[in-house]
C-alpha positions as CSV (number, residue, x, y, z in Angstrom):
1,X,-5.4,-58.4,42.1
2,X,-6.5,-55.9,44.4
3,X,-6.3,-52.4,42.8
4,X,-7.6,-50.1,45.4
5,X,-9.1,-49.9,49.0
6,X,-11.4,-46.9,50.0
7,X,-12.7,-46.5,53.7
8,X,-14.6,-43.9,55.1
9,X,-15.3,-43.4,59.0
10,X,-14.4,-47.0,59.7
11,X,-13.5,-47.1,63.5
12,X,-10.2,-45.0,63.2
13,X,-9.9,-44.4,59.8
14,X,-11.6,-41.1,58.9
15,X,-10.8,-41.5,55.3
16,X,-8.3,-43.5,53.9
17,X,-7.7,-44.0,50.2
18,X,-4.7,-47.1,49.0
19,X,-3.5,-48.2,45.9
20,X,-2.4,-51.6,45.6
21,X,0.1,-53.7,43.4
22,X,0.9,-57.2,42.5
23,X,3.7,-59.1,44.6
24,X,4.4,-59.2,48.1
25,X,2.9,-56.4,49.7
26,X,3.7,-55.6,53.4
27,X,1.5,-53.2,55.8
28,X,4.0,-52.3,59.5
29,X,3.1,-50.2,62.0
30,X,2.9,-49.9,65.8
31,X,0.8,-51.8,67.7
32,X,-2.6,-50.5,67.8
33,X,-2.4,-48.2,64.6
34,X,-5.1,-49.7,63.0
35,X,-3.8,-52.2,60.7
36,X,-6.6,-54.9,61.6
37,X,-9.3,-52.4,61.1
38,X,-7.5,-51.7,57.9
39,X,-8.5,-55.8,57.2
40,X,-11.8,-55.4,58.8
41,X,-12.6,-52.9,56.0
42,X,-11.3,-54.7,53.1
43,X,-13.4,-57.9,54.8
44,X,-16.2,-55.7,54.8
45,X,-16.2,-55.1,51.3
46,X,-15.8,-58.7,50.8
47,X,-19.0,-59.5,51.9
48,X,-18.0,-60.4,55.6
49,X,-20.2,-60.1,58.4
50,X,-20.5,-55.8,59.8
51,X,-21.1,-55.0,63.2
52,X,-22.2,-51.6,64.0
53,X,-18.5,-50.8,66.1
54,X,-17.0,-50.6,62.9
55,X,-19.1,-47.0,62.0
56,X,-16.9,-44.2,63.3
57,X,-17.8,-42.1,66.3
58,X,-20.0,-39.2,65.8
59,X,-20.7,-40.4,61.9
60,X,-23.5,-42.0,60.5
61,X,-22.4,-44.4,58.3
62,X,-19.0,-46.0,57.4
63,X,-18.3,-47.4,53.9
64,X,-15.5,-49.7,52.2
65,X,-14.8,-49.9,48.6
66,X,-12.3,-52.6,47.3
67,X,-11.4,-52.7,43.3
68,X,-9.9,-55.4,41.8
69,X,-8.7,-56.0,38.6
70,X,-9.0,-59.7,36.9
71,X,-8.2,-61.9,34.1
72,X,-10.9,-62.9,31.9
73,X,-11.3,-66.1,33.3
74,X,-11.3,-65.7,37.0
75,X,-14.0,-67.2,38.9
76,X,-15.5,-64.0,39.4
77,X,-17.3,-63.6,36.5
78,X,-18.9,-66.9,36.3
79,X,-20.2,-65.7,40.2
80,X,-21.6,-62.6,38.1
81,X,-23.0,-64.1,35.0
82,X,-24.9,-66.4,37.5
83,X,-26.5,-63.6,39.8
84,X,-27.6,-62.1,36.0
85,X,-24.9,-58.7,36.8
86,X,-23.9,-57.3,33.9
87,X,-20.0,-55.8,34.1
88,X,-18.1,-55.2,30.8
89,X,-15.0,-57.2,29.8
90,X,-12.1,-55.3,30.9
91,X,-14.0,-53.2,33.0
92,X,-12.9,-52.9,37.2
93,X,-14.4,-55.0,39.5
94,X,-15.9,-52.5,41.9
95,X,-16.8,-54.0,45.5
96,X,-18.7,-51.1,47.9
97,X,-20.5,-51.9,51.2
98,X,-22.0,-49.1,53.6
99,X,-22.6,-49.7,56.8
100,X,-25.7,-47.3,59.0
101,X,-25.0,-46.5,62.7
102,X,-28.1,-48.7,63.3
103,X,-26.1,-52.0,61.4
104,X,-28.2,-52.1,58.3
105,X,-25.6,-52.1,55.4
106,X,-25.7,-52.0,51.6
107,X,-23.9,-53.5,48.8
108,X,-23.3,-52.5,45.7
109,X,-21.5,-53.7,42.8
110,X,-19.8,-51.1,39.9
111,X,-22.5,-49.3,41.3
112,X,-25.1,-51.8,40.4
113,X,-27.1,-52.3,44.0
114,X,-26.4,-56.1,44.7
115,X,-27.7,-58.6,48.0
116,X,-24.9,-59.1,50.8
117,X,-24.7,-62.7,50.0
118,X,-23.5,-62.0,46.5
119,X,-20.7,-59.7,47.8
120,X,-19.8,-62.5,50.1
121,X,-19.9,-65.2,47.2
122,X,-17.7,-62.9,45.3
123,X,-15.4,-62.9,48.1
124,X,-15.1,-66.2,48.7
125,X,-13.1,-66.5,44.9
126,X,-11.4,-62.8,45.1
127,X,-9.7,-63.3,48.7
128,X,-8.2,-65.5,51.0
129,X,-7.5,-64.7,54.8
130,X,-5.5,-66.1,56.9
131,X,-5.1,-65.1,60.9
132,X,-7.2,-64.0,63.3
133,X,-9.9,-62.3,61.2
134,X,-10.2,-65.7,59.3
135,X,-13.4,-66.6,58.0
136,X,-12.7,-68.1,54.7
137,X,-10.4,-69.3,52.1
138,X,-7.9,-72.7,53.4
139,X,-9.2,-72.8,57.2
140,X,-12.5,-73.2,56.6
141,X,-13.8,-77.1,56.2
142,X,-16.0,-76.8,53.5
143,X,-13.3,-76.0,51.2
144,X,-10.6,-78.9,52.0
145,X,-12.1,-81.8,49.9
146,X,-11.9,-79.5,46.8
147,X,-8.6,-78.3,48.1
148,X,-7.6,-81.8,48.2
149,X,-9.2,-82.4,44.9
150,X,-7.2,-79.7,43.5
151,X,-3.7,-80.9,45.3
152,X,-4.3,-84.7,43.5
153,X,-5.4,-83.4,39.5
154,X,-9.0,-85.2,41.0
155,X,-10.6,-83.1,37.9
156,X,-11.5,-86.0,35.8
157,X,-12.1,-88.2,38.4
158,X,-14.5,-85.8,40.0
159,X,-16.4,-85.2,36.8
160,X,-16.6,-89.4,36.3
161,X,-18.1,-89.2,40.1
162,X,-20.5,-86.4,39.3
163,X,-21.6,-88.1,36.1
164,X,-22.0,-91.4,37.5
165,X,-23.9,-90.2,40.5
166,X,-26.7,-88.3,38.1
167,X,-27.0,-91.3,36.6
168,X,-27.9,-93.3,40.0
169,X,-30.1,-90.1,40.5
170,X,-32.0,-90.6,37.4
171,X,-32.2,-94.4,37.6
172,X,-33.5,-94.2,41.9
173,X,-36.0,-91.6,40.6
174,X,-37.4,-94.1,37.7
175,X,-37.8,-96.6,40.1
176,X,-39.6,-94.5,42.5
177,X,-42.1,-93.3,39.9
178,X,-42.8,-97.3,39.3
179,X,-43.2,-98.1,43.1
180,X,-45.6,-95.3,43.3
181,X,-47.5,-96.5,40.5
182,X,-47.5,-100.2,41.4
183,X,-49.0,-98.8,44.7
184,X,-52.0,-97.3,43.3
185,X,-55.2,-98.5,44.8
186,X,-57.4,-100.2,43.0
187,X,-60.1,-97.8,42.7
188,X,-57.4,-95.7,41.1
189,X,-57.4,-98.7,38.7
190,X,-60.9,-99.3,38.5
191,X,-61.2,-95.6,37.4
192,X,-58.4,-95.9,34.8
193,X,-60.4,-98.4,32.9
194,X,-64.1,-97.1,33.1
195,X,-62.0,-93.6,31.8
196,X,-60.7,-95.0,29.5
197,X,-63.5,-97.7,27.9
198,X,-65.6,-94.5,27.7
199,X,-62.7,-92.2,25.6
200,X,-62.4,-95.6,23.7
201,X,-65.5,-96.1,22.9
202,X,-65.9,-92.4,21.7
203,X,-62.5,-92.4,19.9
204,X,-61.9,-88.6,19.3
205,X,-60.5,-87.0,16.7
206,X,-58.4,-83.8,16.5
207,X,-61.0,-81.1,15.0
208,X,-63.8,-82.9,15.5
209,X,-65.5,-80.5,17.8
210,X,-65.0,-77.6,15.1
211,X,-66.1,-80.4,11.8
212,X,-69.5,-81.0,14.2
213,X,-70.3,-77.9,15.1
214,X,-70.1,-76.3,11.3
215,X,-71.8,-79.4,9.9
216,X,-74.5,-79.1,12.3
217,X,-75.5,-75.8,11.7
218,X,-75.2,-76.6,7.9
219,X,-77.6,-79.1,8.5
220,X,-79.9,-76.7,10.6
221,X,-80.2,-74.3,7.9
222,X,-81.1,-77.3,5.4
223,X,-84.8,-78.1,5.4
224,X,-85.5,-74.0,5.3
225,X,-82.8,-74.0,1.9
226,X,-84.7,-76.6,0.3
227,X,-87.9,-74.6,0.3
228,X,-86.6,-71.7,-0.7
229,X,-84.7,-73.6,-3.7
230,X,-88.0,-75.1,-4.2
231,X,-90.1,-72.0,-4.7
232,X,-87.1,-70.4,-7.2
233,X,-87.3,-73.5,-9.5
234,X,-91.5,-72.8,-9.6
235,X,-91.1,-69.5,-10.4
236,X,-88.2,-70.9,-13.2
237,X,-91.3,-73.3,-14.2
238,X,-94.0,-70.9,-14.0
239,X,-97.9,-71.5,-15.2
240,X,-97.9,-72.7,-19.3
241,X,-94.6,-74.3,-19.4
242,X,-93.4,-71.3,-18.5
243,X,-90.4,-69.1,-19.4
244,X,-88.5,-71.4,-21.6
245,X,-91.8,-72.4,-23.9
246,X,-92.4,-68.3,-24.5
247,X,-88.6,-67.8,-25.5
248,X,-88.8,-71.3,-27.5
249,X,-92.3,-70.1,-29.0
250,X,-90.6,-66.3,-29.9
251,X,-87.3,-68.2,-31.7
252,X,-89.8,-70.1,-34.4
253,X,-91.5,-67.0,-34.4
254,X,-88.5,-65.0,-35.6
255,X,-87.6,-68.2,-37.9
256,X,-90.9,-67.9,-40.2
257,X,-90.2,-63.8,-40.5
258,X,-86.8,-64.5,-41.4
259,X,-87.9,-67.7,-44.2
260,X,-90.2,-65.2,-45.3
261,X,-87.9,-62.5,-46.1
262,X,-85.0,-64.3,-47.5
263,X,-82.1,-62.3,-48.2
264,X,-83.8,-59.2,-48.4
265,X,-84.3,-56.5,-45.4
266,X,-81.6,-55.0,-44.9
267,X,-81.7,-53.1,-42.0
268,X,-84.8,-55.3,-40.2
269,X,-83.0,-58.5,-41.4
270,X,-79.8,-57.3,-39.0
271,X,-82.6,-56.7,-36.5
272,X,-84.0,-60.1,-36.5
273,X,-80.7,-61.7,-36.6
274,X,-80.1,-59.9,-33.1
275,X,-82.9,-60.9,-31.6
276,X,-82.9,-64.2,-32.4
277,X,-78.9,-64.7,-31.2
278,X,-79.9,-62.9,-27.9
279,X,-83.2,-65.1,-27.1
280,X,-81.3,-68.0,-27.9
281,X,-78.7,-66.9,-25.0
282,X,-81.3,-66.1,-22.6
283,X,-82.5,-70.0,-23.6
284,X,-79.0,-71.5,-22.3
285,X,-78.7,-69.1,-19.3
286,X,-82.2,-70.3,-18.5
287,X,-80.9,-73.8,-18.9
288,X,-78.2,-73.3,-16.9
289,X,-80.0,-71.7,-14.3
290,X,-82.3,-74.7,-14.0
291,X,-79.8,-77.1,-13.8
292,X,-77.8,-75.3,-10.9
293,X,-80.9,-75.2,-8.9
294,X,-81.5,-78.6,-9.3
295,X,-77.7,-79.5,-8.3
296,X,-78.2,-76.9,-5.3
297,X,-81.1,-79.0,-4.3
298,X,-79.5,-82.0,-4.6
299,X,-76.8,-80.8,-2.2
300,X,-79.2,-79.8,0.2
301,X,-81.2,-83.4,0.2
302,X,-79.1,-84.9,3.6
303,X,-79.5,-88.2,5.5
304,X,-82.5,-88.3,7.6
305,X,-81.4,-88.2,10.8
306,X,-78.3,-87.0,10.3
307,X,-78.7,-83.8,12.5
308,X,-79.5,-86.0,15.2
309,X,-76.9,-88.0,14.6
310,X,-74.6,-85.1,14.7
311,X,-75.9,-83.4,17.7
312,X,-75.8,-86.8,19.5
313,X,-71.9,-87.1,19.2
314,X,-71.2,-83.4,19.4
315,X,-73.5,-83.3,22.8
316,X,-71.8,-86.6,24.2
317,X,-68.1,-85.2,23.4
318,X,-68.8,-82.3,24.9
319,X,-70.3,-84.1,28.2
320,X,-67.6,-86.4,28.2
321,X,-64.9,-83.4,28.2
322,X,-66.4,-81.3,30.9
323,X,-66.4,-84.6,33.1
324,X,-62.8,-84.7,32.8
325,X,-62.2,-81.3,32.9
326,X,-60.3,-80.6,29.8
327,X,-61.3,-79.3,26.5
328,X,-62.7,-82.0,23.9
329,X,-59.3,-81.3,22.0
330,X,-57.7,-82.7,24.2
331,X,-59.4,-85.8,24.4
332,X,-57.4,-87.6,22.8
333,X,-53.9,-87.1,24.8
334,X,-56.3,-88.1,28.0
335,X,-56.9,-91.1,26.4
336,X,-52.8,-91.6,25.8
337,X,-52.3,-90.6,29.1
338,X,-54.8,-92.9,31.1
339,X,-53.7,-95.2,28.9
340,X,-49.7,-95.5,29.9
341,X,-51.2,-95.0,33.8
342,X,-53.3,-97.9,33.8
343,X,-50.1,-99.8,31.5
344,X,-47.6,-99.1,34.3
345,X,-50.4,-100.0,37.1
346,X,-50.5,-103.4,35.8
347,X,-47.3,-103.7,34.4
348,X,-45.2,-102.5,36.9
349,X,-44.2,-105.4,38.5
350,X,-41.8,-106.6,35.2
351,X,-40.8,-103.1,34.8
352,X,-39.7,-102.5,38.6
353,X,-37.5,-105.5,38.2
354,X,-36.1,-104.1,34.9
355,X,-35.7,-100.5,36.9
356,X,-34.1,-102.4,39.9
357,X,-31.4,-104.0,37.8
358,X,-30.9,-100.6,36.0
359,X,-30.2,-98.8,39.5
360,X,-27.8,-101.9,40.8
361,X,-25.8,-101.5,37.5
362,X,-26.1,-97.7,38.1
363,X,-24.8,-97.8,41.7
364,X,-22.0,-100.4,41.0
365,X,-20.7,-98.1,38.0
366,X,-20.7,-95.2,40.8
367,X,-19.1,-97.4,43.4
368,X,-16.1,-97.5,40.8
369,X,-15.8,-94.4,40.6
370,X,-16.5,-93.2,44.0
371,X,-13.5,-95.9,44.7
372,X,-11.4,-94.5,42.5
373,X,-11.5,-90.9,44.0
374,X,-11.1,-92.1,47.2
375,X,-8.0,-93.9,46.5
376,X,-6.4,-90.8,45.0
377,X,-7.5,-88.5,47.9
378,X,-6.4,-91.2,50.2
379,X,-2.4,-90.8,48.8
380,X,-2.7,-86.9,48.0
381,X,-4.1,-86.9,51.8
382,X,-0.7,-88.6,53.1
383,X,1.6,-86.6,50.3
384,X,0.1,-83.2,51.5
385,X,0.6,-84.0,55.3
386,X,3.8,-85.1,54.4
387,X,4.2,-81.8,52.5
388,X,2.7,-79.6,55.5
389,X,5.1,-81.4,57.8
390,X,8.6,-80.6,56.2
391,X,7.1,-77.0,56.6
392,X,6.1,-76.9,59.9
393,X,9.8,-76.7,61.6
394,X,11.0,-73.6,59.3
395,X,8.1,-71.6,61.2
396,X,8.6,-72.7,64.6
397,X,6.5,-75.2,64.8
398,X,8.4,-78.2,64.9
399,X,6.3,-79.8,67.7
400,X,3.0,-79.4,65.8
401,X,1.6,-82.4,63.1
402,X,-0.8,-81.9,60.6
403,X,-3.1,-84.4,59.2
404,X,-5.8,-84.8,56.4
405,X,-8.4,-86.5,58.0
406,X,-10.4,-88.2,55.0
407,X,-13.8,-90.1,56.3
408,X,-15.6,-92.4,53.3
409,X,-18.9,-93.5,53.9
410,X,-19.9,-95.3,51.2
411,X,-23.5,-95.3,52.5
412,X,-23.9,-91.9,52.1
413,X,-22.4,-91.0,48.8
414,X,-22.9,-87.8,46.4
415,X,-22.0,-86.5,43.4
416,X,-18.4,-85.2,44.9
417,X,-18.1,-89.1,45.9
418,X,-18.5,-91.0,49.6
419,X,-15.5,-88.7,51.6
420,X,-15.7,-86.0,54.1
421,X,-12.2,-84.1,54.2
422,X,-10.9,-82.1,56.8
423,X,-7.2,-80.6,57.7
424,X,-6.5,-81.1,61.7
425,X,-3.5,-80.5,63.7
426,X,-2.6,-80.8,66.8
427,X,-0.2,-78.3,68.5
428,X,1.3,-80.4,70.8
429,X,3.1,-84.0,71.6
430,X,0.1,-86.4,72.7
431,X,-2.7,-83.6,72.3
432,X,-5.6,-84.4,70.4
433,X,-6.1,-83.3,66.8
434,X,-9.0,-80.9,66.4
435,X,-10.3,-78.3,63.8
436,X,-7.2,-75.9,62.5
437,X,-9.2,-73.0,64.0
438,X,-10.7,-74.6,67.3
439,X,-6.9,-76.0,68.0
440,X,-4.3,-73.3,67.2
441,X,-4.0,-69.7,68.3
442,X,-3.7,-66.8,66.7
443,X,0.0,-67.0,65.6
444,X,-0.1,-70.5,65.2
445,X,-3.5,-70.3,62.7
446,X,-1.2,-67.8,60.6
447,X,1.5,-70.0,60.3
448,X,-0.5,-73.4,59.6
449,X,-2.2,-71.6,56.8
450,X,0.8,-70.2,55.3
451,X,2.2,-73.9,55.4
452,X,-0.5,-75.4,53.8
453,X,-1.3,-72.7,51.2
454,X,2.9,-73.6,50.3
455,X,2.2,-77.2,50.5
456,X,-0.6,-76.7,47.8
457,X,0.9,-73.9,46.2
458,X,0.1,-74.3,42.0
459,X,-1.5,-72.1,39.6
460,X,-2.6,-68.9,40.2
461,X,-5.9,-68.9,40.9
462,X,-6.7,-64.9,40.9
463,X,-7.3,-64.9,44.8
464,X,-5.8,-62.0,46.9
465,X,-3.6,-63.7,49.9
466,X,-3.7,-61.9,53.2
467,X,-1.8,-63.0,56.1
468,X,-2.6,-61.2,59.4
469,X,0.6,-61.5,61.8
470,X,1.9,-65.0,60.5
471,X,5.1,-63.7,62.3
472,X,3.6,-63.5,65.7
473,X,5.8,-64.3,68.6
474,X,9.1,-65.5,66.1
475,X,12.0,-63.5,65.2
476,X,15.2,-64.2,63.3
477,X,15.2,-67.6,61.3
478,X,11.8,-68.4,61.5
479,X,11.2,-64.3,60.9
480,X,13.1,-65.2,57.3
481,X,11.4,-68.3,56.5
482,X,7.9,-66.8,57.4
483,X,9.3,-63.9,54.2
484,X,10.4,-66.7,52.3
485,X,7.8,-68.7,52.1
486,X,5.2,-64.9,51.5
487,X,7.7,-64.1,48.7
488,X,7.4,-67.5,47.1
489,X,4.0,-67.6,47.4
490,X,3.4,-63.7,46.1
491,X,5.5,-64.8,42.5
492,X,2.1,-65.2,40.3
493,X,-0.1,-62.8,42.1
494,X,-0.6,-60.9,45.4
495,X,0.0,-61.9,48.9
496,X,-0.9,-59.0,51.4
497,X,1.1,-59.4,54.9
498,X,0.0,-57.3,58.1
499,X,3.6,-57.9,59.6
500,X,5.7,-56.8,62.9
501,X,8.7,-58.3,61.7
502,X,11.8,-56.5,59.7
503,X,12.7,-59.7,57.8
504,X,9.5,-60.2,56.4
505,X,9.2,-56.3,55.3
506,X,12.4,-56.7,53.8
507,X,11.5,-59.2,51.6
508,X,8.2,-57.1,50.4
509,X,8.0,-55.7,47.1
510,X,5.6,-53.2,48.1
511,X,5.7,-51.7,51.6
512,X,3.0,-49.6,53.4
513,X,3.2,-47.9,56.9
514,X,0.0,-47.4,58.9
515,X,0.0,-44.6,61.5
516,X,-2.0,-43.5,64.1
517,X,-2.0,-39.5,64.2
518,X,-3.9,-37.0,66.7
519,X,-3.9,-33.7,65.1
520,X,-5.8,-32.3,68.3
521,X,-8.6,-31.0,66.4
522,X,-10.7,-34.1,64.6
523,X,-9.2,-36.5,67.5
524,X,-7.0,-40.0,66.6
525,X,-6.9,-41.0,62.7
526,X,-5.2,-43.6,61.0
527,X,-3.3,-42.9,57.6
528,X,-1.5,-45.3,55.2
529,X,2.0,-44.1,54.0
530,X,3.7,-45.7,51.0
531,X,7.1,-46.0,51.8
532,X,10.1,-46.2,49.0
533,X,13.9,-45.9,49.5
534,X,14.7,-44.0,53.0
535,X,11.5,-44.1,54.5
536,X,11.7,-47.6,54.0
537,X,14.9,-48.0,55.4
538,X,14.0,-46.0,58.1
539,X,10.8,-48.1,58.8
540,X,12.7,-51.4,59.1
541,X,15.1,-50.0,61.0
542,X,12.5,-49.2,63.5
543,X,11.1,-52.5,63.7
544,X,14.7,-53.9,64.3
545,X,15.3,-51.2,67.1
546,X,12.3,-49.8,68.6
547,X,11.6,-46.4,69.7
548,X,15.2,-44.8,69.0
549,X,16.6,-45.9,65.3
550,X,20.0,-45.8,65.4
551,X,22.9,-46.4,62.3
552,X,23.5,-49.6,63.4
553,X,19.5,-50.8,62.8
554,X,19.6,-48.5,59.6
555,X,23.1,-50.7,58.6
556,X,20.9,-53.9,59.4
557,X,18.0,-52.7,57.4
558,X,20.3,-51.9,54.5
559,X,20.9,-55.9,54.6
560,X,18.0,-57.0,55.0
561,X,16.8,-55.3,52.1
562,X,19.4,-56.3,50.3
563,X,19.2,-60.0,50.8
564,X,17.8,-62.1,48.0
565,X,14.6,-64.4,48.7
């Protein structure tokens, strides 16, 4: 619903500040007050396109701020969620435009700056004009297949269509991918195999690089360890038999003291008992230490030519990975990779036949469905005509027709199926159908979109319904349907009407009267006066009358008002 509208130094409107409610709201006033500019603005904050007349004389800049407020699942927010704008649940929806003397405007969205397109694409779900400042909403062709989708419950037949159209897509795209393949030239092939004979033949491993690198600079350092291992072990050795034959030759030493002394000595038998338990220690850490250098050694002892070996595969990896241009870890998915190439080079005739009969299944599964929509637009295309007709006469426009024009090409098919939808008329006996807004005139454009917005009246969809002058150039009856039809139509939301006619005011739950003033100081203005009770008498009465209201209008506009719709 639309909440608010705020202009500023648009054309005649100095500053202007509405509030708006839900039902049938009606905007009267006399011809040339500014009730078009007062939709100009609103369209401007919709996103609509601004030309630089709108900016007031002697001002710089005009501006238009519309607020609406929406349900939680209005289309709206899935607009916003997909331009990443953040607006929090139950919060306003705040539309502002400015537009410079020099036509460069901004947008900006609950004060968040935003691109004029996404204004415009917010537009597109928040309103719906119908008249001469029509630029969107049931007139324009791009919506009327989805219109007519939405007139015929298409839903699930639409998402079968959409569904069995990616999966043509994905099949068509498979079967390119093996055409282009099959196409490769045989140096393309030649090449696959020499690559891939020479990764073969080196059959990579992951890590290897790293395991080749550390083992050859153990093996570097080997021949220099086995010297200095060497030299310790001597010096173990050393000249006599070395260490081990002294501490050997000390221990029978100590024995013969101890034999000799028996039990006695007290204080030098403790003595010799030490030395002896320490010398024998030093014997096994002695052995010990011998042993590990002989197990170091061994360690050390490698293949001959094993660094050569190592360096060989290391070097040739390494050339191998810089002629391909990747790291030598990744060596191996090369190989994978050249290796399904050159398997769907020479295999691709068996698997474009499988891929052929994958996309003729594919297509014949869409062709189903494709049918299938088309049949159900093709009798919600005659119901709706039918529909549009029996409400043609009511508004005057008993000589008109209305058709869906529905065009399948099954050729050219999609993902919203093989049909091209458009609503035509044609205003008179034996003229030619055309376009809604190429055909009918201003009036006439109105009332055809009021028909058809009747004809496919349903649910609520959150969209504010403006009418510009749908009572152009009829009075009395059709005056009455023209209201009926508004009020009908304003039941589960908002319909705003820019009206000339007393019946349709009548009928308005909300009225609004737009004057032009000259206060001889700031020069002509328009202002927007909410009328209730007398004033809106009064108001109607002036419509019904003209110039001079007199009791008998004001007794007319009491039953108008007081009829039922």
């Amino acid at each position: 619903m639309l909440q608010s509208l705020s202009i500023r130094n648009v054309v005649l409107i100095d500053s202007l500040d509405a509030g708006f409610d839900r039902g049938l709201c009606a905007l009267t006033g006399e011809t040339g007050a500014g009730k078009s500019i007062l939709l100009g603005a609103l369209g401007l904050a919709a996103g609509e396109r601004a030309e630089r007349g709108l900016v007031r004389a002697g001002t710089d800049e005009a501006s238009a701020t519309a607020e609406f407020d929406l349900a939680p699942g209005h289309a709206a927010w899935a607009v916003l969620e997909e331009a990443g704008l953040v607006v929090e649940p139950g919060e306003a929806l705040i539309l502002r435009r400015r537009l410079a003397e020099d036509g460069r405007s901004r947008a900006h969205i609950n004060d968040q700056p935003a691109s004029i397109g996404l204004l415009r694409s917010l537009g597109d779900v928040l309103v719906e004009v119908h008249g001469q400042h029509d630029g969107r909403g049931l007139l324009d062709p791009k919506t009327h297949r989805g219109q007519l989708d939405i007139y015929a419950g298409n839903a699930q037949l639409r998402d079968a269509c959409r569904k069995a159209w990616a999966t043509v897509s994905t099949a068509r795209n498979s079967l390119d991918e093996l055409v282009r393949a099959h196409s490769a030239s045989t140096e393309e092939q030649d090449f696959l195999r020499h690559a891939l004979a020479e990764i073969d033949k080196m059959q990579p491993r992951p890590g290897e690089e790293e395991a080749l690198a550390e083992e050859r600079q153990f093996l570097m350092a080997a021949e220099r360890a086995l010297g200095d291992l060497q030299e310790a072990q001597d010096a173990l050795a050393g000249d006599g038999g070395g260490l081990e034959g002294r501490l050997n030759t000390a221990v029978r030493g100590l024995e013969r003291v101890r034999d000799q002394i028996g039990s006695a000595g007290g204080d030098a038998g403790s003595a010799l008992d030490r030395a002896s338990a320490a010398i024998e220690r030093a014997l096994i850490e002695f052995s010990e230490a011998g042993d590990a250098l002989s197990d170091a050694a061994r360690a050390f002892e490698v293949e001959p030519g094993r660094l050569e070996s190592v360096e060989e595969r290391l070097f040739a990896l390494r050339a191998l990975a810089r002629k391909h241009e990747v790291a030598i870890e990744e060596l191996p998915a090369l190989q994978t990779r050249f290796a399904e190439q050159l398997d769907a080079i020479e295999n691709a005739g068996e698997r474009i036949a499988e891929a052929e009969k994958s996309v003729q299944a594919a297509e014949a599964l869409y062709r189903d469905a494709a049918g299938a929509l088309t049949r159900s637009r093709d009798g919600a295309a005659q119901k709706l005509a039918a529909a549009v007709a029996s409400e043609l006469p009511p508004l005057k426009m008993d000589k008109a027709q209305f058709r869906v024009a529905l065009v399948t090409d099954a050729e050219h098919g999609g993902p919203e199926g093989c049909d091209s939808v458009r609503f035509e008329v044609s205003t008179n006996p034996g003229a030619p159908f055309g376009a809604l807004d190429k055909i009918a005139s201003g009036g006439e454009l109105s009332r055809f979109g009021l028909a058809l917005k009747v004809a496919l009246a349903g649910d609520d969809d959150g969209r504010v319904l403006v009418f510009d002058e749908v009572d152009q150039g009829v009075g009395g009856a059709v005056a009455d349907a023209v209201g009926r039809r508004l009020k009908r139509l304003a039941k589960t939301g908002q319909t705003l009407v820019v009206t000339h006619s007393p019946q349709v005011a009548a009928l308005a739950d909300h009225h609004w009267k737009i004057v032009k003033e000259d206060d001889g100081k700031n020069g002509v203005r328009t202002v927007l006066i909410q009328l209730d009770g007398d004033a809106r008498r009064e108001e109607i009465a002036r419509m019904l009358s003209g110039a001079e209201v007199t009791d008998a209008a004001r007794a007319q506009a009491d039953q108008l008002m007081a009829v039922e719709a």
